[in-house]
PANU-418210 format. One record per residue: x, y, z of N, C-alpha, C, O, CB in turn; residue in one letter. Coordinates in steps of 0.001 Angstrom, whole numbers, plus 500000, padded with zeros to 6 digits. Glycine has a CB too. Layout:
BEGIN
X_Y_Z_X_Y_Z_X_Y_Z_X_Y_Z_X_Y_Z_A $
...
***
This chain:
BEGIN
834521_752840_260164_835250_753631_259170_834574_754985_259002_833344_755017_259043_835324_752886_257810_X $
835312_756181_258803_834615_757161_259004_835215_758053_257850_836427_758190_258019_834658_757634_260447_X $
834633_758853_256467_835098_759367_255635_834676_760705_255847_833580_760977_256337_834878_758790_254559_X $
835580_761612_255466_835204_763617_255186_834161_763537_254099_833907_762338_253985_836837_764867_254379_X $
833749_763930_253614_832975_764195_252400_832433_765769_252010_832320_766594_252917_831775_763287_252548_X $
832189_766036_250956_831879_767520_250898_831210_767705_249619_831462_767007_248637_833165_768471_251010_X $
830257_768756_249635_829232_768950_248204_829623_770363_247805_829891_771181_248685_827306_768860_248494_X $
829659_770629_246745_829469_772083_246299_828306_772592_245271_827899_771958_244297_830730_772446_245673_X $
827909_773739_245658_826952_774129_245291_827470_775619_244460_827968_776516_245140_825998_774118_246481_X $
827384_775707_243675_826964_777049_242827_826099_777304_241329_825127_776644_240961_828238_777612_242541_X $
826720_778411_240614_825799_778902_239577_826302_778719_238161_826583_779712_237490_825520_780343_239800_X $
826433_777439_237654_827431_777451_236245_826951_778538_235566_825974_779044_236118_827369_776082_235176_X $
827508_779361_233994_827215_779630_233510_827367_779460_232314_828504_779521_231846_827202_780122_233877_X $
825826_779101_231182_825919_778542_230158_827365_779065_228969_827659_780208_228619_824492_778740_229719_X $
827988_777826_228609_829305_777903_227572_830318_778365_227762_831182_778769_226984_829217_778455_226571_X $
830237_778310_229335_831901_778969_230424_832405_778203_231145_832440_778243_232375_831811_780137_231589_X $
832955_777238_230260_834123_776113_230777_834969_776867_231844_834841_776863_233068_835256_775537_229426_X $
835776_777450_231132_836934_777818_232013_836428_778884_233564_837057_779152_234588_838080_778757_230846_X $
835425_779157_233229_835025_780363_234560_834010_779388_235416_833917_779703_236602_833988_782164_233912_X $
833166_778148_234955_832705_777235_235657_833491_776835_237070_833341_777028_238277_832606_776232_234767_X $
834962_775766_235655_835258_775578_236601_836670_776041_237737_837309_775529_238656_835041_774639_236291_X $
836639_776850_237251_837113_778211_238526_836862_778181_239112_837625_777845_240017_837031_779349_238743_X $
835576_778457_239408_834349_778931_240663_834581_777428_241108_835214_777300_242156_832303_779524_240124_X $
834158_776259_240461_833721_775187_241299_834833_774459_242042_834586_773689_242971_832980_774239_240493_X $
836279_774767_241535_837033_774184_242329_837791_775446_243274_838728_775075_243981_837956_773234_241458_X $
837499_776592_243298_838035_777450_244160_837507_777321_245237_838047_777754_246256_838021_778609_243843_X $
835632_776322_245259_834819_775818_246265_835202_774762_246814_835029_774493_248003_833692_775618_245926_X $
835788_774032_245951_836392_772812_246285_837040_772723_247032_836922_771884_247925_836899_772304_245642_X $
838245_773807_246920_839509_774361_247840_839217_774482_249075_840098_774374_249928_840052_775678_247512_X $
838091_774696_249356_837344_774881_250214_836759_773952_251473_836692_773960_252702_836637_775233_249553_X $
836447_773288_250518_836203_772081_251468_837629_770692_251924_837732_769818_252785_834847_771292_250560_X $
838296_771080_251027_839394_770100_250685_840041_770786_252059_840441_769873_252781_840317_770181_248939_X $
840203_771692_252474_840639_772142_253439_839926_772414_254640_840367_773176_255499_841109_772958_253081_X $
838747_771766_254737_838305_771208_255708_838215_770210_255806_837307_769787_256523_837570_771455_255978_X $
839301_769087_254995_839075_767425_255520_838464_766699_254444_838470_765475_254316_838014_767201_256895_X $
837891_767615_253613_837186_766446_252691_837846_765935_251634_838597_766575_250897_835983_766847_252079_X $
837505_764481_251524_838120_763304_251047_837529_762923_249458_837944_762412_248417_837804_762108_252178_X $
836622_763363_249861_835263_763139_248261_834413_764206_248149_833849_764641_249153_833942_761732_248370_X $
834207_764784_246852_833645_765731_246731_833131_766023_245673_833790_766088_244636_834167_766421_247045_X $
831864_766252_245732_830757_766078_244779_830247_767529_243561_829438_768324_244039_829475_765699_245885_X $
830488_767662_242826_830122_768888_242203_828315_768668_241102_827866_767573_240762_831757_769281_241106_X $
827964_769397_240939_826781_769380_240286_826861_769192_238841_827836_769468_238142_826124_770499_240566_X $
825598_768630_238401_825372_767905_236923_825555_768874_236335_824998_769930_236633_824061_767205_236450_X $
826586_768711_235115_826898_769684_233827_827560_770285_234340_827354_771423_233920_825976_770502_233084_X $
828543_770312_235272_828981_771533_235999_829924_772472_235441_830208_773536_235989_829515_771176_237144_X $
830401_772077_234362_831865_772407_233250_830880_773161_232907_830550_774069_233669_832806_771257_231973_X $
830023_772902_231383_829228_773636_230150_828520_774667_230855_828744_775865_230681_828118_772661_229243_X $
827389_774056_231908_826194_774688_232212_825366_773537_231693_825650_772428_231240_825949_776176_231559_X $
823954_774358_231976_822880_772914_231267_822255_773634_230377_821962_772987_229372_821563_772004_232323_X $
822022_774446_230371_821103_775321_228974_821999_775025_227784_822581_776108_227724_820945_777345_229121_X $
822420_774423_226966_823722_774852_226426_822823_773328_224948_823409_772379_224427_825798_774517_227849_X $
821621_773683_224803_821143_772770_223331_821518_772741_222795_822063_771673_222516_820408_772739_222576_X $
821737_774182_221771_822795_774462_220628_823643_774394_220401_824213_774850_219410_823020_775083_220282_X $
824184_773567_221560_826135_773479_221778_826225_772087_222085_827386_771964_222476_827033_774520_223313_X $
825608_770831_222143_826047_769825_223461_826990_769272_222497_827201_768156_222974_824797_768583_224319_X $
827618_769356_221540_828322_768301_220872_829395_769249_220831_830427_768577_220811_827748_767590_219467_X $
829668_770427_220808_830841_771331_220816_831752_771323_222223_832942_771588_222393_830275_772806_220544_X $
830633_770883_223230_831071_771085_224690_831297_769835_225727_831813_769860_226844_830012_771948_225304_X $
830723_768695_224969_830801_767449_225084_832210_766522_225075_832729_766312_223978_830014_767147_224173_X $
832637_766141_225908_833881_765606_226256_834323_764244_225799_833856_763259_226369_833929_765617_227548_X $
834950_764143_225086_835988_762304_224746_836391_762023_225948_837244_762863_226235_837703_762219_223641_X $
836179_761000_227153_836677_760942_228237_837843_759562_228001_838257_758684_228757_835451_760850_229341_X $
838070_759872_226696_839515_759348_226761_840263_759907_226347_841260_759466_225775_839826_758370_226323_X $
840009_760902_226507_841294_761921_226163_841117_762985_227251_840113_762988_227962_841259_762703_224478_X $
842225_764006_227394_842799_764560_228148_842250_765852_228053_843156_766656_227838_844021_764386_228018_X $
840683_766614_228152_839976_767740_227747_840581_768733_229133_841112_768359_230178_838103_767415_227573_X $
840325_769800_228754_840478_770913_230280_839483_770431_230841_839871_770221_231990_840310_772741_230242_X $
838521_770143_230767_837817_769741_232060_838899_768414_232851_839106_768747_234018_836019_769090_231569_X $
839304_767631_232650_839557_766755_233086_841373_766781_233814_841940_766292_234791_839098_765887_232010_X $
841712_767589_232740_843153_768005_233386_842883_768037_234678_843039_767214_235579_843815_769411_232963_X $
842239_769646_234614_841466_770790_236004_841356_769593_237090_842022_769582_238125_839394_771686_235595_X $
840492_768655_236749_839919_768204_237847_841204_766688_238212_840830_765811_238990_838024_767824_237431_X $
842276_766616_237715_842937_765602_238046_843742_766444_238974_843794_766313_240197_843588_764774_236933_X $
844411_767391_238186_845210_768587_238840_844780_768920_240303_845620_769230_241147_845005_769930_237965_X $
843595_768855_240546_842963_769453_241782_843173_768232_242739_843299_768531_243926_841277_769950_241590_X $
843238_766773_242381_842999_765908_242965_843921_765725_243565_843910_765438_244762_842607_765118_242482_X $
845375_765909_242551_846678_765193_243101_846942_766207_243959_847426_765743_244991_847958_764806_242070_X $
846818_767615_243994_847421_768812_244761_846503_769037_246263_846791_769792_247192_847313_770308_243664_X $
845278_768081_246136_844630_767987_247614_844443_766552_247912_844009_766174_249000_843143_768758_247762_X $
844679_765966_247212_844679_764160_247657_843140_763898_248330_842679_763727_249459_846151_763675_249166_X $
842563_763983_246744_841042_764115_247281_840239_763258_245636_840701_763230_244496_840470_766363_247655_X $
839239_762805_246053_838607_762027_244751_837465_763263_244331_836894_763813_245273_837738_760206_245211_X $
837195_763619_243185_835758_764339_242625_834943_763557_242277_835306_762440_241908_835784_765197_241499_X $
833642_763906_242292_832253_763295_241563_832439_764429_240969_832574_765526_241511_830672_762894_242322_X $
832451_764092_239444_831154_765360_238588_830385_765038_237972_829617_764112_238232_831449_766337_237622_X $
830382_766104_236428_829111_765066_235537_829473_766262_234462_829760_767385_234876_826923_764815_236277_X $
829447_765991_233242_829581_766462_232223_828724_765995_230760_827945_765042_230770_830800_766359_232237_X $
828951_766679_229732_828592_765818_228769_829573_764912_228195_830644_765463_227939_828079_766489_227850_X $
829495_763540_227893_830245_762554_227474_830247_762324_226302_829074_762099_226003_830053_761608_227969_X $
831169_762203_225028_830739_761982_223948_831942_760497_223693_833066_760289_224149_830746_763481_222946_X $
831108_759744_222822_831598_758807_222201_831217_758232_220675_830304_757440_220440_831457_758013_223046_X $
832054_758767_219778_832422_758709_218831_831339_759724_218250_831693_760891_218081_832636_757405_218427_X $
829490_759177_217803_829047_760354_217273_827472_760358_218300_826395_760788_217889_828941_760268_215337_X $
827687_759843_219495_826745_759849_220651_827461_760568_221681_828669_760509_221910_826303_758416_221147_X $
826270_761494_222487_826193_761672_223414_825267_761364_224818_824082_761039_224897_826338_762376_223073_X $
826386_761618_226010_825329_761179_227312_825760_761847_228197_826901_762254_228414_825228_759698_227875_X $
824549_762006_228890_824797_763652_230153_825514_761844_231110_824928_760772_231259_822301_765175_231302_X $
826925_762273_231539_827462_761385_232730_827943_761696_233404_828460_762797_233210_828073_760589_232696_X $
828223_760920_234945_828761_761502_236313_829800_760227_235573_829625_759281_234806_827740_761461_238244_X $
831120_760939_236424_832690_760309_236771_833106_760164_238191_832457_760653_239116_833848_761242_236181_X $
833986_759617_238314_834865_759484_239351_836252_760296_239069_836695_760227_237922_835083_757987_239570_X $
836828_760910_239849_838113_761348_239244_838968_761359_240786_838557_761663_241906_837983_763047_238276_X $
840332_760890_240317_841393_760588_241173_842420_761462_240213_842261_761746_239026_841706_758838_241455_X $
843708_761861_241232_844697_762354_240939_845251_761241_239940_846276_760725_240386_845436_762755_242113_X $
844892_760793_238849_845754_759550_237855_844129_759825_236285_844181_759464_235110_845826_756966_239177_X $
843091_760477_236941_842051_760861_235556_840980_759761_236611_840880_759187_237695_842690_760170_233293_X $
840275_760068_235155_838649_758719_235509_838998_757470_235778_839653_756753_235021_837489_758303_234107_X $
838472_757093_237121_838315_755930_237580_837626_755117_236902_837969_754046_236401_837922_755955_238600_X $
836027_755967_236885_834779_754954_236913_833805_756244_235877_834189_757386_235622_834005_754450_239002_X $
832670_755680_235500_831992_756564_234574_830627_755497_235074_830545_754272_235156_832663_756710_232653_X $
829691_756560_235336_828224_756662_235111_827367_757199_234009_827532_758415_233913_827848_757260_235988_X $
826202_756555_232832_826113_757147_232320_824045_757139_232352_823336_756184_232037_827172_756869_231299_X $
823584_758503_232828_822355_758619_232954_821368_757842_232382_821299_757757_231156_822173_759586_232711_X $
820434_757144_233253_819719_755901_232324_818187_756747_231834_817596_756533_230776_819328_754111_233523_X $
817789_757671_232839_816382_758155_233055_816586_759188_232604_817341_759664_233453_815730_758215_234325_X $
816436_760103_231675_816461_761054_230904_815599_761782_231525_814526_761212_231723_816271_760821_229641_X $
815703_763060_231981_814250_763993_231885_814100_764991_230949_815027_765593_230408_813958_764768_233100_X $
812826_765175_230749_812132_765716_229745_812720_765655_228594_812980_764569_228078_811817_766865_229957_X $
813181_767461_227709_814048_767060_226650_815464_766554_226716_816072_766479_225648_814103_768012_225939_X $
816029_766220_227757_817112_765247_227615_817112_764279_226501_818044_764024_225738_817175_764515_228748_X $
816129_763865_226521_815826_762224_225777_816064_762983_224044_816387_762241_223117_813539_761290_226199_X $
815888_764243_223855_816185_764889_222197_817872_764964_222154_818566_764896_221139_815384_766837_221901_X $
818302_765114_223455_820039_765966_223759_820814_764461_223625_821634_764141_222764_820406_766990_225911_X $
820366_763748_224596_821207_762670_224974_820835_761042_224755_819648_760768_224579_821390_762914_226339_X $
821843_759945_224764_821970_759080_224524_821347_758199_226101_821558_758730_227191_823296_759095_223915_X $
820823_757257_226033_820404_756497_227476_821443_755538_227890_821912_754751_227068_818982_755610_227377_X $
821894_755560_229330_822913_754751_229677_822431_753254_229768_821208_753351_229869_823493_755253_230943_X $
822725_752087_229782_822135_750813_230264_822856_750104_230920_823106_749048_230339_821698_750045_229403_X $
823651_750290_232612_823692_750041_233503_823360_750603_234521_822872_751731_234459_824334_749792_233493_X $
823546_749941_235743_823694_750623_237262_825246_749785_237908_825240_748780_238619_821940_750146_238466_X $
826193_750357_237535_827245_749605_238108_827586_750434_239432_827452_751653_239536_828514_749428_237059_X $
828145_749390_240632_828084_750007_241595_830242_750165_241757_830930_749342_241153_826913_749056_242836_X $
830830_751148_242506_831741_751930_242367_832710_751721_243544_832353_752324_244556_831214_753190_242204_X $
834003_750919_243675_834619_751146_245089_835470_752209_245012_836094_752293_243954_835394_749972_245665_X $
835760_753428_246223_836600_753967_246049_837830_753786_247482_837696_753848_248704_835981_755198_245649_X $
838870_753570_246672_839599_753304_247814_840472_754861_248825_841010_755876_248383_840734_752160_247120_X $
840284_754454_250043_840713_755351_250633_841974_755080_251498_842292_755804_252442_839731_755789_251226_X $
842631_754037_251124_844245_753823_251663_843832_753069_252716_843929_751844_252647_845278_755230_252162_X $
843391_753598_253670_843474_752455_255009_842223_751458_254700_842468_750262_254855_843214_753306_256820_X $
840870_751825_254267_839856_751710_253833_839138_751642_252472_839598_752255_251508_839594_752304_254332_X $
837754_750731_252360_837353_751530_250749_836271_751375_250860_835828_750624_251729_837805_751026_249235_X $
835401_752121_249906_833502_751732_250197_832749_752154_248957_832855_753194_248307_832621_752785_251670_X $
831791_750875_248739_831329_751014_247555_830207_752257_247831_829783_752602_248934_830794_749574_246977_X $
829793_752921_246299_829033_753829_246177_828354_753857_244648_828804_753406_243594_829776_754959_246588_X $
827355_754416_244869_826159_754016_243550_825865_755562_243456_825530_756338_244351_824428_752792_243996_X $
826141_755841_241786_825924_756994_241467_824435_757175_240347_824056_756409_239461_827324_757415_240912_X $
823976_758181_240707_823110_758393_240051_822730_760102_239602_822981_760844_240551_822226_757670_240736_X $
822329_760655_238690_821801_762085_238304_821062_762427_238357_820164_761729_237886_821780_762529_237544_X $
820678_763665_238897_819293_764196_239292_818238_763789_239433_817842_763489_240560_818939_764848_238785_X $
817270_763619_238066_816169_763213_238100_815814_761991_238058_814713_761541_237739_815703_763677_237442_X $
817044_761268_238483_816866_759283_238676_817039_759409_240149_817534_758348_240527_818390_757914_237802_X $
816815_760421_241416_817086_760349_242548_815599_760284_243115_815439_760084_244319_818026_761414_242957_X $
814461_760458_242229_812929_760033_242312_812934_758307_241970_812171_757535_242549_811887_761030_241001_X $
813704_757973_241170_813690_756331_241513_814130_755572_242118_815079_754954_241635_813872_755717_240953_X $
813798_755339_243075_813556_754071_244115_814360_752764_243803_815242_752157_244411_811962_753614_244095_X $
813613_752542_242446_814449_751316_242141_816290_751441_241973_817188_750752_242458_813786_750799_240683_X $
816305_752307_241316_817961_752814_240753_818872_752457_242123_819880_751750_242102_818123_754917_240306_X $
818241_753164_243442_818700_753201_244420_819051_752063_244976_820198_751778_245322_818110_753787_244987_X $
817796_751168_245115_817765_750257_246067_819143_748934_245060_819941_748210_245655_815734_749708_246396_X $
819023_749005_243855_819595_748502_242898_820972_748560_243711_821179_747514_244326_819380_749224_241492_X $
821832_749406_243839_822831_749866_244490_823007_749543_245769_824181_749402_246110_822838_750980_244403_X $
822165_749380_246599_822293_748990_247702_822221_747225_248147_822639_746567_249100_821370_749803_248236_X $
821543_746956_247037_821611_745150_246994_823010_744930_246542_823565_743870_246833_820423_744262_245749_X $
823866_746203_245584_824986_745882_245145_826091_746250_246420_827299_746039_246321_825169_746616_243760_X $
825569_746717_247379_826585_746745_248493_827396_748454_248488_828526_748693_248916_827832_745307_248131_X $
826583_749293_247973_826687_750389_248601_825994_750658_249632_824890_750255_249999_826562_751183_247942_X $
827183_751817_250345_826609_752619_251756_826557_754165_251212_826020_754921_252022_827836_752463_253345_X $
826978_754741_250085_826894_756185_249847_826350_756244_248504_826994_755985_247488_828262_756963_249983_X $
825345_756536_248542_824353_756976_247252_825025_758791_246894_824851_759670_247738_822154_756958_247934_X $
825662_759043_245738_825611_760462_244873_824810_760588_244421_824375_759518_243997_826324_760810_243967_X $
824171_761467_244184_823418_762403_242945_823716_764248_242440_823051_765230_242769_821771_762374_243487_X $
824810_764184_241655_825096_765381_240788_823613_765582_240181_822782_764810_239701_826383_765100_239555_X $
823670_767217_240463_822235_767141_239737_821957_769018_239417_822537_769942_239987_820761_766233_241079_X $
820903_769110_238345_820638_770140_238056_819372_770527_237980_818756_770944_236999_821153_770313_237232_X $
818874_770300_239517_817335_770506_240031_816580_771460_239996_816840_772293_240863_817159_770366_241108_X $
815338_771815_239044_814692_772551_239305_813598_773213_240494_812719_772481_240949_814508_772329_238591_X $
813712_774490_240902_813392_774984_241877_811731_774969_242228_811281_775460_243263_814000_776151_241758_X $
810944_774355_241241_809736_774687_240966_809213_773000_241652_808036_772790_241944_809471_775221_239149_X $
810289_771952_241818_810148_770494_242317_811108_770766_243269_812200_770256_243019_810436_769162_241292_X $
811024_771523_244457_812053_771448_245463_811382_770459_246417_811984_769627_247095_812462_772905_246140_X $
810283_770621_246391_809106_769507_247401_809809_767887_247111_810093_766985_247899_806915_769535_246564_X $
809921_767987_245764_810195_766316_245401_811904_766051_245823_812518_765039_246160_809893_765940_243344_X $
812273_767349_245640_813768_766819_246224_813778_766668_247738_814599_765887_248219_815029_767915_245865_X $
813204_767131_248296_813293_766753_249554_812603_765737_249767_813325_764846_250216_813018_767605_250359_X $
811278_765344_249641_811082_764191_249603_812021_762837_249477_812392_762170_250442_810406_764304_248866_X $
812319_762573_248141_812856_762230_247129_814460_761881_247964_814803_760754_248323_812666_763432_245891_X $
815072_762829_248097_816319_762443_248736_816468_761461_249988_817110_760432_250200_816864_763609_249102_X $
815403_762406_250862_815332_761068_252377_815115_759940_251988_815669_758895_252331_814111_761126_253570_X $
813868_760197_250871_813050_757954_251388_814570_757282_250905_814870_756181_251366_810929_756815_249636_X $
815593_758042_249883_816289_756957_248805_817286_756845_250067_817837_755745_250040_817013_757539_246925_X $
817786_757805_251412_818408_757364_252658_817835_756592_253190_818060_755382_253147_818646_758140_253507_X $
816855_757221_253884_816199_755638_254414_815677_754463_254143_815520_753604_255011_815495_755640_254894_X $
815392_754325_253046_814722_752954_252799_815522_752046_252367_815072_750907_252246_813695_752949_251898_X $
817135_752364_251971_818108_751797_251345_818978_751509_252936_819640_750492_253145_818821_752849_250005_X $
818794_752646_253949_819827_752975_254920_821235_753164_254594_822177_752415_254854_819821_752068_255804_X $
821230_754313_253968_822341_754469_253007_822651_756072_253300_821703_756857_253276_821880_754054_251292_X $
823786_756471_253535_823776_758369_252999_823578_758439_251838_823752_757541_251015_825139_759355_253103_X $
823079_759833_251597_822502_760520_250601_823337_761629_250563_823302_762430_251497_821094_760808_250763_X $
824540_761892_249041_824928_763014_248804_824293_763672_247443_824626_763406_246288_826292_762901_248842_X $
823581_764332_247752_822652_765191_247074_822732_766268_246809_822087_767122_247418_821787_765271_247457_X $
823889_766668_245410_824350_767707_245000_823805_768498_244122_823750_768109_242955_825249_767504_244700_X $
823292_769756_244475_822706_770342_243505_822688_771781_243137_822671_772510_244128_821696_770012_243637_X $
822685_772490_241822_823255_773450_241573_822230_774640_241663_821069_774324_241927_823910_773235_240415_X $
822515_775947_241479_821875_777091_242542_821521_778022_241014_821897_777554_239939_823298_778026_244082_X $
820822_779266_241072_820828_780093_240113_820081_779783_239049_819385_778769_238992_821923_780310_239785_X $
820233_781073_237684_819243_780306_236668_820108_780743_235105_820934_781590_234764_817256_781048_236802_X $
819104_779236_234237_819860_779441_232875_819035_780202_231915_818075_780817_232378_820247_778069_232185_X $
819294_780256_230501_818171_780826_229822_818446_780094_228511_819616_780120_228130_818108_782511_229756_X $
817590_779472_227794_817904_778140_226825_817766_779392_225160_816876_780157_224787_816156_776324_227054_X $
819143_779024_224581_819014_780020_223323_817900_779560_222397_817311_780384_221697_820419_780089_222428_X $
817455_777679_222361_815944_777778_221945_815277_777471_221756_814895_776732_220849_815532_778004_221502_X $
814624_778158_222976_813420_778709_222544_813220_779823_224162_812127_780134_224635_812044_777234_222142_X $
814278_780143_224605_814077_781511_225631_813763_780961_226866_813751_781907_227653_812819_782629_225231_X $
813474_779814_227518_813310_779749_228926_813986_779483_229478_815008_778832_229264_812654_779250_229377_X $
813312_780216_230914_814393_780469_231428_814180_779233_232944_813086_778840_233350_814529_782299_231647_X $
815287_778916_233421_815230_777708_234398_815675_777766_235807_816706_777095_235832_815982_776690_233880_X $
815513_778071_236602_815237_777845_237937_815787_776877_238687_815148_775843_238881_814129_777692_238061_X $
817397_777099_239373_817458_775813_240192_817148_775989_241581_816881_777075_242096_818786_775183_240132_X $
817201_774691_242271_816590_774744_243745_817613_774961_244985_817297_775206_246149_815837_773336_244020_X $
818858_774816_244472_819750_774681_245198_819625_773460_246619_819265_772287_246517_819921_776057_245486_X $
819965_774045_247646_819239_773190_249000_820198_771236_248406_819675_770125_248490_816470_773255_248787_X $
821312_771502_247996_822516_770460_248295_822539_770363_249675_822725_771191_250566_824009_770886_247774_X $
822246_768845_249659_822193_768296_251378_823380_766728_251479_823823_765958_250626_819983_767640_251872_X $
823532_766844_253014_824072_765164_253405_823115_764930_254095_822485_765735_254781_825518_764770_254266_X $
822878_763454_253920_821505_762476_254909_822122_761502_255391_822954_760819_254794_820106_761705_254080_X $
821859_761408_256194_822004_760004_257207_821294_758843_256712_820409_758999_255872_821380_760211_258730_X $
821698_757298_257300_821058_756665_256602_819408_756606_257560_818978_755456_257646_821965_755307_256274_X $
819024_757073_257852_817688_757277_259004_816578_758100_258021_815365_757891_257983_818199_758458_260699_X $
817265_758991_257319_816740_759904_256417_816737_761437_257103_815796_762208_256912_815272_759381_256000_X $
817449_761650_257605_817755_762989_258802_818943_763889_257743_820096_763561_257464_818742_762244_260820_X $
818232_765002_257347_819780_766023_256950_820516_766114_258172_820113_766156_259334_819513_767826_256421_X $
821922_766141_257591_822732_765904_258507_823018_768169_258102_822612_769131_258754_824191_764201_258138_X $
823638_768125_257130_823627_769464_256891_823202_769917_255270_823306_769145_254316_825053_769932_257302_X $
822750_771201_255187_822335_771648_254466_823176_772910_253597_824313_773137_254010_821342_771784_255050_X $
822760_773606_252609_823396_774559_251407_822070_774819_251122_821379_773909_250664_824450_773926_250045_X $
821390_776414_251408_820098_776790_250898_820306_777218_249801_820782_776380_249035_819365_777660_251569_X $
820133_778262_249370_819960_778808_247515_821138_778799_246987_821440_778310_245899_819403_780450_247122_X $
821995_779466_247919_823553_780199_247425_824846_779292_247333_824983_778224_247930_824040_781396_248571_X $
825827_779919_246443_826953_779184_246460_827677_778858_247562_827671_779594_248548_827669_779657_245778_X $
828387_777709_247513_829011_777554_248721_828793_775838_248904_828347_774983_248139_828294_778613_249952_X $
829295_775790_250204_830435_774344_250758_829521_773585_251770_828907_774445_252402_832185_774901_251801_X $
829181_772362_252179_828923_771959_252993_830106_770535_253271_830330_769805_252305_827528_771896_252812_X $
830595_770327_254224_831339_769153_254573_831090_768151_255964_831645_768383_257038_832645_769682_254624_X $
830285_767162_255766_830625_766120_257257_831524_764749_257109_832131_764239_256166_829050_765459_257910_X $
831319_764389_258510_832213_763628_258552_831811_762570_258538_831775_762191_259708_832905_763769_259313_X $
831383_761635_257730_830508_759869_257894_831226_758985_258396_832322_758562_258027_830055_759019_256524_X $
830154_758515_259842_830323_757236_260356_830032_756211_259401_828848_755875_259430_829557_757057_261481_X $
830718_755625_258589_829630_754193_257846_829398_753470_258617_828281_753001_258402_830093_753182_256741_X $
829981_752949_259729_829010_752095_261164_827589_752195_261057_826895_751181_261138_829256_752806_262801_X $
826912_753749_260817_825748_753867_261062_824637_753273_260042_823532_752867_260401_825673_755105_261274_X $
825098_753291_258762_825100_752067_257561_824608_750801_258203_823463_750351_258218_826711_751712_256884_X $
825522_750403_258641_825052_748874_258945_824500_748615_260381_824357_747416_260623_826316_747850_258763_X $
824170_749436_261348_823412_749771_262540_821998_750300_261802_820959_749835_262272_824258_750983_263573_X $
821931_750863_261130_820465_751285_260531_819639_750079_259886_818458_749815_260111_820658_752441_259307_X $
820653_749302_258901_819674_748248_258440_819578_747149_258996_818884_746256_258511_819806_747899_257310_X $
820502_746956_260526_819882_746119_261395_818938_746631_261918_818032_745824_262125_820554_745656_262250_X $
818731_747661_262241_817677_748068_262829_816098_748405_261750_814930_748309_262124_818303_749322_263579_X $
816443_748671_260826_815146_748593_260208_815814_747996_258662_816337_748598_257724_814194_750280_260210_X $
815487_746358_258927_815761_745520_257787_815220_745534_256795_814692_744462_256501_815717_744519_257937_X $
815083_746520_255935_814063_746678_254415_814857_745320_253583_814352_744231_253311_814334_748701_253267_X $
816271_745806_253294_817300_745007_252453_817260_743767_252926_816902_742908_252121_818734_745488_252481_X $
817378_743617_253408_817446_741896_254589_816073_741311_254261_816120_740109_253999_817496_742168_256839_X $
814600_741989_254200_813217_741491_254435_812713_741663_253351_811599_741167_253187_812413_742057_255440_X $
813420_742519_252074_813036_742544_250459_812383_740804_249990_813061_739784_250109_814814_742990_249396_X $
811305_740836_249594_811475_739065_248886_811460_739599_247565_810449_739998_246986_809996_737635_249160_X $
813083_739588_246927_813271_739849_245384_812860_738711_244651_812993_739082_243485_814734_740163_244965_X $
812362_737334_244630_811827_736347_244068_810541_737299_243704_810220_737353_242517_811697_734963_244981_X $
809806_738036_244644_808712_738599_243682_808059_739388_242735_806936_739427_242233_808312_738730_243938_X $
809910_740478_242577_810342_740937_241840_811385_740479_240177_811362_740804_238990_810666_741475_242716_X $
812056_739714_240927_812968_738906_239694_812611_737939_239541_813373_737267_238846_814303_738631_239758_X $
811585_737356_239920_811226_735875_239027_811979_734799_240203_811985_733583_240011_812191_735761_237010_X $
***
């Protein structure tokens, strides 16, 4: 089975819904017209991420029908294509930074960040699952395990997902440029050691937090990995599109060939 897939990379800007996501689906357009089937946009990608003083103004009911969500259904049915994003989620008087699924019909599926980084944990609410995600593709379907940025350093999250019978690991994310070492790191082992692709979306440019003034640095460098741990292709600083085409064959040729999942003894982990 072989799926298009495609990442986008650009520069949100803090409390610009509507010019966000402009930019991010005019990128979209982009790739959608090169074949791609699924397509991944970066964490917060609506608000921005600097946006403290605001997260409850900008924060989404994802049961209801917000412009973010129109936008991105609208886009779906008019290219017959699924989105990953990630927004802020609100429910009732909590919030949580979460990735979605979106099909031309709204949200499929909802992820909601378990690993908080830094002041996240003051902004947001902690998710408490890892549910793993099928998306169907008409002739075909294949599960996938989503995760956000700074849970793409855990190992466990990953492998979690892959005992659950994913072959495509996401990560929407809003990576700082100052840990680009760890994203690269960080992205391969969670391909290879799972033997899984790695879509590793991440956003470019910088914010400036109203407070207390800093200013933030992303790394850009949105990649696809093989399940071997090999970029397949890359997106260095700047905005813009990357799209391949996945064999999932190579999925299950990789972890015959190097059986981590198969040779795990989880008895010495779970009791």
């Amino acid at each position: 089975m072989k799926i298009k897939v495609g990442l986008v990379q650009f520069s949100p800007k803090s409390y610009n819904i509507k010019n966000n996501i402009k930019e991010s689906l005019s990128l979209a357009k982009r790739a959608a017209k090169k074949g791609a089937k699924l397509i991944v946009l970066p964490e917060l990608f609506d608000s921005g991420y600097c946006i403290e003083d605001k997260d409850d103004e900008f924060a989404i009911n994802f049961s209801e029908d917000s412009y973010t969500i129109k936008k991105l259904k609208e886009f779906c049915k008019e290219n017959d294509v699924y989105i990953v994003a990630s927004s802020i989620q609100k429910e009732k008087t909590k919030l949580y930074d979460s990735a979605y699924i979106v099909s031309k019909n709204g949200i499929l599926d909802t992820y909601k960040k378990t690993h908080l980084w830094g002041d996240e944990n003051k902004r947001f609410e902690r998710g408490d699952s890892f549910n793993v995600f099928e998306i169907n593709f008409g002739n075909a379907s294949v599960k996938v395990g989503i995760g956000i940025c700074y849970e793409i350093g855990f190992g466990e999250i990953a492998r979690e997902f892959a005992l659950k019978g994913a072959k495509i690991l996401i990560y929407p994310s809003a990576f700082g440029k100052q840990r680009l070492y760890v994203w690269d790191l960080a992205s391969r082992a969670r391909a290879l050691e799972n033997g899984a692709f790695v879509l590793a979306c991440n956003r470019s440019g910088k914010e400036v937090s109203k407070l207390n003034g800093k200013i933030l640095s992303f790394a850009g460098h949105s990649r696809i990995i093989n399940p071997k741990g090999e970029i397949i292709k890359e997106i260095k600083d700047k905005s813009g599109v990357c799209v391949v085409n996945l064999d999932l064959n190579e999925v299950d040729l990789q972890r015959e060939n190097l059986p981590y999942l198969r040779d795990l003894n989880l008895t010495l982990f779970r009791g």
